[in-house]
C-alpha angles and dihedrals in degrees: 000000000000120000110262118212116219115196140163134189121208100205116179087244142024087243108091091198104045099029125054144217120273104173139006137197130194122193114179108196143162131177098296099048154268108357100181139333143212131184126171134180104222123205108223096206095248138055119288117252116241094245097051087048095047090060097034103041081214108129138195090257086052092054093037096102097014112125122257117243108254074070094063100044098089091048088049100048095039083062089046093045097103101063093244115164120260132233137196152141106268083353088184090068091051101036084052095063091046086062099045080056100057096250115147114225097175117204098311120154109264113207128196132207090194100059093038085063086042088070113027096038090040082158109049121123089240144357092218107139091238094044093054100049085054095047078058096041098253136140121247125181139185108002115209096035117117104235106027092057083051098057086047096058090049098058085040085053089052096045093050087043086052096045091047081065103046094046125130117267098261100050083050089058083053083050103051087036093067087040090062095042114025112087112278081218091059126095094244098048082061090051094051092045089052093048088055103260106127123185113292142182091245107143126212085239080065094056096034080050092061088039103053082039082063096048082060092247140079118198115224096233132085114242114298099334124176098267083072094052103070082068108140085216090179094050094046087047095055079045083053091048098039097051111115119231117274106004097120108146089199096079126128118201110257119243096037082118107041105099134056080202098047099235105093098159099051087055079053092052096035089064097027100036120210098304092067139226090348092067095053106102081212091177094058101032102046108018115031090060096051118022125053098265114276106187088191086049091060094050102047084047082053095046100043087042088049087052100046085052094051102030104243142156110236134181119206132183094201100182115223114285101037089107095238099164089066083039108064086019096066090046089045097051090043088052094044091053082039104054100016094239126128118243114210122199118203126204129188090228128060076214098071103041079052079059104044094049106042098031106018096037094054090054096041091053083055106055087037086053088047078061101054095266109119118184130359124184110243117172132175125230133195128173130290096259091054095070125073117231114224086201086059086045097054103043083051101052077054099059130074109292110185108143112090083227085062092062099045082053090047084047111049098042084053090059096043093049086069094066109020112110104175095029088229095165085201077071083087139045117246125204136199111304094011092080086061091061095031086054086059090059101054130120092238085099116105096223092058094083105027115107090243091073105092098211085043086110087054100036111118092229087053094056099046090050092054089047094052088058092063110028127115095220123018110205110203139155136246095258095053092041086051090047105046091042109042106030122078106224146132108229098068113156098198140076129231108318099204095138115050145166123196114207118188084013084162081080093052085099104052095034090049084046087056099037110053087040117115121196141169143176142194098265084046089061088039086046095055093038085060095039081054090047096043088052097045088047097040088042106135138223085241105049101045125032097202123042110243111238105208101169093158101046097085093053083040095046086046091045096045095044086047101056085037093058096042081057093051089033090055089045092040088054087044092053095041098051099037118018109072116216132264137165137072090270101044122254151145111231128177142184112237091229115177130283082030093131088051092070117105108269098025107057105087084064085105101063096041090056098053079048080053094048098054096050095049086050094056088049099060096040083062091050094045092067088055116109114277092251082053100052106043094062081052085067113100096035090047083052086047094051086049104045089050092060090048100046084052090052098042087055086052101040103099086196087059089095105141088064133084095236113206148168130184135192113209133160090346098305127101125222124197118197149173144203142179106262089213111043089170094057081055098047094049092047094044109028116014087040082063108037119092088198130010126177107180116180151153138166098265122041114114126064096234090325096325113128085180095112094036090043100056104033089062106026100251096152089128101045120103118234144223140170115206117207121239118258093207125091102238097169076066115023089051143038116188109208117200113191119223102203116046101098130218114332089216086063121098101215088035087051098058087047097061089051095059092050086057087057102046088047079049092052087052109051092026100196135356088080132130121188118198120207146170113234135004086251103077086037106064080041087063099035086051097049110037100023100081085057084043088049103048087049088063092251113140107213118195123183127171137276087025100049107062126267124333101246086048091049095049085040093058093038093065094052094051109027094137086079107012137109129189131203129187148144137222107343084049102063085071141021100047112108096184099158128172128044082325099094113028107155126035121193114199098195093189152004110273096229116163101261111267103238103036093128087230097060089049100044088056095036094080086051079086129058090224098033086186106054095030104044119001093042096046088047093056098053092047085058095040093048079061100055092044080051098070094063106067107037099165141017094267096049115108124184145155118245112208106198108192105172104104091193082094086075085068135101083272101035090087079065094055098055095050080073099055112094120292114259105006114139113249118204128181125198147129112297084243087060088045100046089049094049093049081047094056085031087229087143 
């Protein structure tokens, strides 16, 4: 076997032109061993900036009579003389600096460990060089640091070599697969030849043969052969649109299942009595037997199983610990046995329907099993595009697959189809140029589901669908909910929804805002011209009889992308000139107000976009004379083409004035959008008119009791309310400390101030500790200023957006939590339940108000006559009641809450406090007096 030669670079900044190199290493290795070694510190001719040395540990003092590195550069090149492939962690980044610096690599071969884990750990929790080498019980020492990072990749090199060996039989058909058909000059094809896979005569009918076989069906056809080509797709797609709902003829009654016994409806009886739901004592017979006693779980399971009965629309704020997801989940599963309708829950987070259904449905089937109900179908949905299509699959793996991405994606997804059960491609972590592929290979595609498609029977969608038909209860998210109910198309996934509950329904505004936006942009129209030309070019003999002559498509697709860009190109220049940037991520936003294309400079965008029409229309008169198999891949870029006119003229249309009208400059690229002003009109025409019972609830909705903001923003007027008291402690379980004497955050010197008293609340407590904050901002400030004295104490702060990806974060928080701190925005303040001695202390930094200029704040703010106290100020508690949420998780946590945003001490600030827990104990002092009292824990 040829040497290999590992290497990593430590840079001050992820930008190879404009950050330099601060350290190599060099490790030159074969199967025997380390051959040789070289590792150099590298002055970089300036100062370091804090964050690099914050990651790295190197200093200024360390680099001070460290080479440069034209001084190095014999050394380096004379290891790299004999052509020997390299290997790294993420080799593109370093490889990336070498160039910048002039050094000469050839056409080696470049490996990557990354990707190798990529593919053969699909599943792991991270890729991060460190996480992995524990996962596989290895010690791993001082990351960021050259060599020992290089070290480290070799052993991780080793380790993925050995396991390709070792694999099962059938990862080792994926294997040999890619080593017949990927390029012998690629980087890949030298990974799989020195792990022993030479090139072999393995089809892609062999694979597609084990992975039907998986999906518990073979059809009897070879791939794509000619029977499947005669398919009127145009015909069978008018058949998909004009379906009514619910005539499926493939339904199965609910419930046939549901007993061992086969008698599902007399156990029924047997706990409810002939009167029905009403006459079940839920709380004694279910709950007191099996689950500590929760006096407010009892009453929210009496009142949902009062609504489903009556068919009423209820709104509950169920605090953290009442136990609301078995609450609302046993009178869910009894109604559905009992009616024979599905009830479907819907969560804000893909997350928690992941959690309902693999952790809260398998306790909730035992205690109904305790009761004489044996079994009950429960099934999980996610949208169309989260599902990959084996159709799409296998038409790509027949197409012409050059790019060495595109084999990492081929790859992975091989070796995942060998375990996946349900094909959720969010099983899996993406990266850069990968979503493009994967996009290519999800079930948003029409053909997925229509009987012509010969792995329709084996397609995951498929399968989700029939179960859904027949489930007991259907688990699906927001998104999905927004998408099947409001929208009017043909492609729904999902049968009738007559019975629903809406858990974290306080998300329903946000999530409906996102939801039922359209947007488009110039590369997006680029993006679907191409997708059209690549279809007409790559169009075959076998799937279409006849060749496609499209003479005209290349003068249409120019003039189209033409008028579409002098309209992005007249609103860019408007937003350059006179809309200042905000944002973390820099930008220049506007709200589209009337009279806005009367302005000087914008107002010639009419008569572009007629010119615009009228192309697009020609365009698609010309498609629309392609064969069948041909148009209907041209679906979703022909929609996009379309929904991009539409949002343009929707933006200019005065009389759209039931729409937030914006449009956003960023990186050079301009974006135009639109979304419904009243979510909640939408939601109550399309969703509650055609509900017979709704309970939509979450443990923060109302403002101390009042429903008034909730009520309004999604149109909840006929919905019946409740508050549920919390069964924790909080006078004794928390205590909420405001500081008198930080100052004003806005203030620079108050500011840094603040930031020393979180370290030295971070110096006391030492770990256990989760700070909540409201941009990235503040929290690099923080990061930057307080992190080298963390550091040195042996406290591992990790903050978002510099540590790695959320899930990995709270995952190695938890492990840790004894000296570890965690910082994060917004998709922290909800969503970690992290109970126990594992968070002790919560710092809330600042109030979590909207952002002032976000155009739809703004658009919806002058629904209200005081914008500030009816709709901005009750927003921001119920964020903030989140945040305080994730402190005290069950009734034997105990924890500290920091607030240090002074702005308490205002006119409002009384408000704000009728939203902290009831009962928790509030104290206010000097930070000495704090910092004393957290020292002797009198607290």
């Amino acid at each position: 076997m040829p040497s290999i030669i590992a290497f990593d670079l430590e840079t001050t900044g992820l930008d190879p032109k404009n950050d330099a190199i601060i350290e190599i290493a060099l490790v030159k290795f074969d199967e025997t061993g380390i051959i040789d070694r070289y590792t150099t510190l590298v002055n970089p001719g300036f100062a370091l900036p804090a964050e690099s040395m914050n990651i790295t540990g190197i200093t200024d003092e360390d680099l001070k009579d460290a080479p440069f590195f034209s001084d190095v550069r014999p050394k380096l090149l004379e290891f790299l003389a004999d052509g020997s492939p390299l290997l790294g962690h993420n080799v593109d980044f370093d490889i990336s600096f070498f160039r910048e610096y002039g050094v000469d690599i050839g056409s080696r071969p470049l490996l990557d460990t990354f990707r190798m884990a990529e593919i053969l750990f699909f599943d792991a929790k991270s890729l991060n060089l460190g996480s992995l080498l524990e996962s596989f019980g290895k010690s791993f020492e001082s990351a960021h640091r050259a060599l020992a990072d290089t070290e480290a990749t070799v052993v991780l090199f080793q380790h993925c070599i050995e396991h390709m060996q070792t694999i099962s039989e059938e990862k080792s058909l994926m294997l040999s697969y890619l080593a017949t058909v990927i390029s012998p000059h690629s980087n890949l094809s030298f990974i799989l030849k020195y792990a022993g896979f030479p090139r072999k005569n393995v089809s892609l009918e062999d694979v597609g043969k084990y992975i039907l076989s998986r999906r518990k069906s073979i059809p009897e056809l070879a791939f794509f052969h000619d029977e499947t080509l005669d398919i009127s797709w145009k015909d069978i797609l008018k058949k998909e649109e004009n379906k009514t709902k619910g005539t499926d003829t493939e339904t199965i009654q609910k419930g046939s299942n549901s007993s061992a016994n086969g008698d599902p409806e007399g156990v029924v009886r047997s706990q409810y009595g002939e009167g029905g739901s009403g006459d079940l004592n839920l709380k004694n017979d279910f709950f007191n037997s099996f689950l500590e006693e929760r006096v407010e779980q009892g009453k929210m399971l009496d009142l949902v199983t009062q609504a489903f009965k009556e068919n009423e629309l209820l709104l509950i704020e169920a605090p953290t610990g009442v136990g609301k997801t078995f609450a609302y989940g046993i009178p869910s599963i009894i109604t559905s046995i009992q009616t024979g309708k599905s009830v479907y829950i819907s969560t804000n987070t893909k997350t928690l329907q992941d959690q309902i259904f693999e952790k809260d449905i398998p306790a909730m089937r035992e205690l109904c099993r305790a009761q004489g109900i044996e079994d009950f179908s429960v099934t999980k949905i996610k949208g169309r595009s989260n599902y990959l299509s084996l159709f799409l699959f296998f038409e790509y793996l027949e197409s012409d697959i050059r790019e060495e991405i595109e084999y990492i994606v081929v790859a992975k997804l091989l070796f995942w189809l060998t375990k996946t059960e349900y094909g959720e491609l969010d099983e899996l972590s993406w990266y850069g140029q990968e979503y493009s592929i994967i996009d290519k290979l999800r079930s948003n595609d029409r053909r997925v589901l229509i009987p012509e498609n010969p792995y329709r029977k084996e397609e995951f969608l498929y399968r989700v669908r029939q179960d859904a038909k027949t489930a007991n209860i259907i688990i699906i998210n927001h998104a999905l909910l927004l998408s099947e109910t409001t929208e009017d198309t043909p492609s729904k996934i999902l049968p009738d929804i007559k019975l629903l509950v809406i858990d974290e329904a306080h998300n329903l505004e946000a999530v409906a805002t996102d939801a039922l936006k359209y947007s488009t942009t110039l590369s997006a129209i680029e993006e679907a011209l191409a997708s059209i030309d690549l279809i007409i070019k790559r169009q075959k003999s076998k799937l279409v009889a006849e060749p496609f002559i499209f003479p005209e498509f290349r003068d249409i697709s120019e003039s189209i992308v033409l008028n579409f860009g002098m309209v992005f190109d007249v609103l860019y220049r408007y937003l350059a000139f006179r809309v200042p940037q905000s944002g973390d991520n820099k930008y220049n936003q506007t709200l589209i107000e009337p009279n806005f294309f009367k302005q000087e400079g914008v107002e010639g965008v009419h008569r572009i976009l007629d010119a615009l029409a009228d192309r697009i229309h020609d365009l698609i008169t010309h498609l629309y004379g392609a064969p069948e198999a041909l148009y209907v891949q041209m679906d979703r870029p022909i929609a996009a083409i379309e929904g991009g006119l539409h949002v343009l003229y929707s933006i200019c249309r005065e009389q759209e004035k039931d729409f937030i009208k914006v449009i956003t400059a960023k990186d050079g690229e301009v974006s135009a959008s639109i979304t419904p002003l009243h979510v909640g009109k939408v939601l109550d025409e399309k969703l509650y008119h055609s509900l017979d019972a709704c309970i939509a609830t979450s443990a923060t909705l109302s403002v101390h009791n009042d429903f008034s903001y909730i009520e309004k923003s999604l149109s909840m007027q006929a919905f019946s309310k409740h508050v549920l008291a919390s069964d924790f402690d909080y006078a004794t379980q928390a205590l909420l400390f405001i500081p008198s004497d930080i100052g004003d955050i806005k203030n620079t010197v108050d500011r840094e101030r603040i930031h020393d008293f979180i370290g030295d609340i971070l110096s006391i407590v030492r770990g256990r500790t989760l700070g909540l904050f409201t941009s990235f901002v503040s929290i690099k400030e923080v990061f930057l200023q307080i992190n080298p004295r963390l550091k040195k104490e042996g406290i591992t702060l990790m903050t978002q957006g510099l540590s790695g990806g959320r899930q990995r974060m709270i995952e190695y928080f938890r492990q840790h939590s004894d000296s570890s701190v965690l910082f994060g925005t917004d998709s922290f303040w909800e969503g970690i339940d992290i109970p126990g001695k594992n968070l002790e202390t919560l710092i809330i930094y600042k109030f979590p108000f909207a952002v002032p200029t976000d155009p739809v704040f703004i658009a919806r703010s002058r629904l209200y006559r005081d914008s500030f106290s009816e709709y901005s100020l009750p927003a921001m508690i119920i964020k903030l009641r989140q945040g305080l949420g994730r402190l005290i998780r069950t009734k034997t946590d105990r924890g500290i809450i920091v607030l240090l945003d002074s702005r308490i001490g205002s006119a409002w600030g009384e408000k704000v406090k009728e939203g902290f827990p009831e009962g928790i104990k509030i104290r206010s002092g000097t930070r000495e007096t704090f910092l004393e009292m957290l020292k002797k824990k009198k607290m």
